[in-house]
Every structure is written in structure tokens, then in C-alpha cells.
TITOR-674625 format. One line per 3 residues: number of its first residue (from 1); their letters; for each residue x, y, z of C-alpha. Coordinates in nm, 3 decimals. Example, Ala and Ser with C-alpha at 12.3 -4.5 7.8 and 13.67 -1.06 7.14 Angstrom:
2
1) as) 1.230/-0.450/0.780  1.367/-0.106/0.714
This chain:
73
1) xxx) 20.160/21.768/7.809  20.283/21.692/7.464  20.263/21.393/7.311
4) xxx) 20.484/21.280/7.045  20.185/21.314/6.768  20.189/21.694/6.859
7) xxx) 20.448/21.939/6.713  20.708/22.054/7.014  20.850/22.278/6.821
10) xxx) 20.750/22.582/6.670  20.806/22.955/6.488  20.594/23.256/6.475
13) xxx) 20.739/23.609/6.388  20.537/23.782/6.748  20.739/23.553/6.925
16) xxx) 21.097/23.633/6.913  21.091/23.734/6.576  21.030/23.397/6.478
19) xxx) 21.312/23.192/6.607  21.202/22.839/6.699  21.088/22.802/7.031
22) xxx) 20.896/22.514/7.268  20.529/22.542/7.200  20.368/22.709/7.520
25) xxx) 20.679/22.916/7.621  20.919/23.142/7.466  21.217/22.929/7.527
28) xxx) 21.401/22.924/7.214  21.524/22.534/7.077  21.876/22.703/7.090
31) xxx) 21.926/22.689/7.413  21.847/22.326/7.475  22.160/22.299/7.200
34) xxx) 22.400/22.528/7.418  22.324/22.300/7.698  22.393/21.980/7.539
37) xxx) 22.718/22.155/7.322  22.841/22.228/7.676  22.816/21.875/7.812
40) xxx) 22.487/21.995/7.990  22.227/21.717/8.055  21.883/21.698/7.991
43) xxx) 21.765/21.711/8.308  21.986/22.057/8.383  21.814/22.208/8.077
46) xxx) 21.453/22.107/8.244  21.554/22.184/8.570  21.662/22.535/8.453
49) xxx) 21.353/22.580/8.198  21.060/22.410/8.432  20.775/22.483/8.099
52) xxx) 20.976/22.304/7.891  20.871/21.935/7.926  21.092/21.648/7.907
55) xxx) 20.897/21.514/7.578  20.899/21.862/7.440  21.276/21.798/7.435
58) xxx) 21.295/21.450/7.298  21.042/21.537/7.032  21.273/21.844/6.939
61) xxx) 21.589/21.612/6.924  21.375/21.330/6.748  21.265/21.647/6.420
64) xxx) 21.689/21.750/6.436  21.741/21.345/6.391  21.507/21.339/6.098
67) xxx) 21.661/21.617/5.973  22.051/21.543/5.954  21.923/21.174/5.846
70) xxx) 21.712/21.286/5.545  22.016/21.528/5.479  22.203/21.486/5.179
73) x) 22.595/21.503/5.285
């Protein structure tokens, strides 16, 4: 399990060339992002990607947060 003081998300060029995947798989952060763009919930995503865990995901949504709020627009 990963708690939310552990990093969810990571890159590494042996694993698919280095796009960001979910620590402990080789499911790639994209995806969860095509699910939600296509009005996919949560719980399809996890239900279709059983290694992922559910605070895998919200730890991944919680860095994209930080991200577009730090952003300079």
C-alpha cells in the first residue's frame, strides 16, 4: 500500500522509456487521464487496472493539483 508520504508516481527510462507510470506496475499516469477525459470514474480505472491502488490515484491527482496551482497562467 501507498501512503500519501510515499511518491505514487514515478519515471525511469527501462520502464516504458520513461513515461510516468504507478510505482509497482507499468501502468502509465496517462491512462488514468483518458479515463477521467472520457467521463470514466475512478473506480472503472481501478477496476480495469487491479495494481493500481485507489491512493496511488488520489496521490497522482493530488502532485497534477500542485502542479496547475503552483503554475504561473
Amino acid at each position: 500500500m501507498v501512503t500519501m508520504k510515499q511518491k505514487a508516481v514515478h519515471s525511469s527510462p527501462e520502464i516504458l522509456g520513461g513515461t510516468p507510470v504507478f510505482v509497482g506496475t507499468r501502468v502509465p499516469v496517462q491512462t488514468l487521464i483518458d479515463y477521467l477525459q472520457a467521463g470514466d470514474s475512478i473506480d472503472d480505472f481501478l477496476k480495469d487496472f487491479p495494481t493500481v491502488t485507489r491512493e496511488q490515484v488520489i496521490e497522482a491527482l493530488e502532485m497534477a493539483k500542485a502542479q496547475l496551482l503552483s503554475a504561473q497562467v
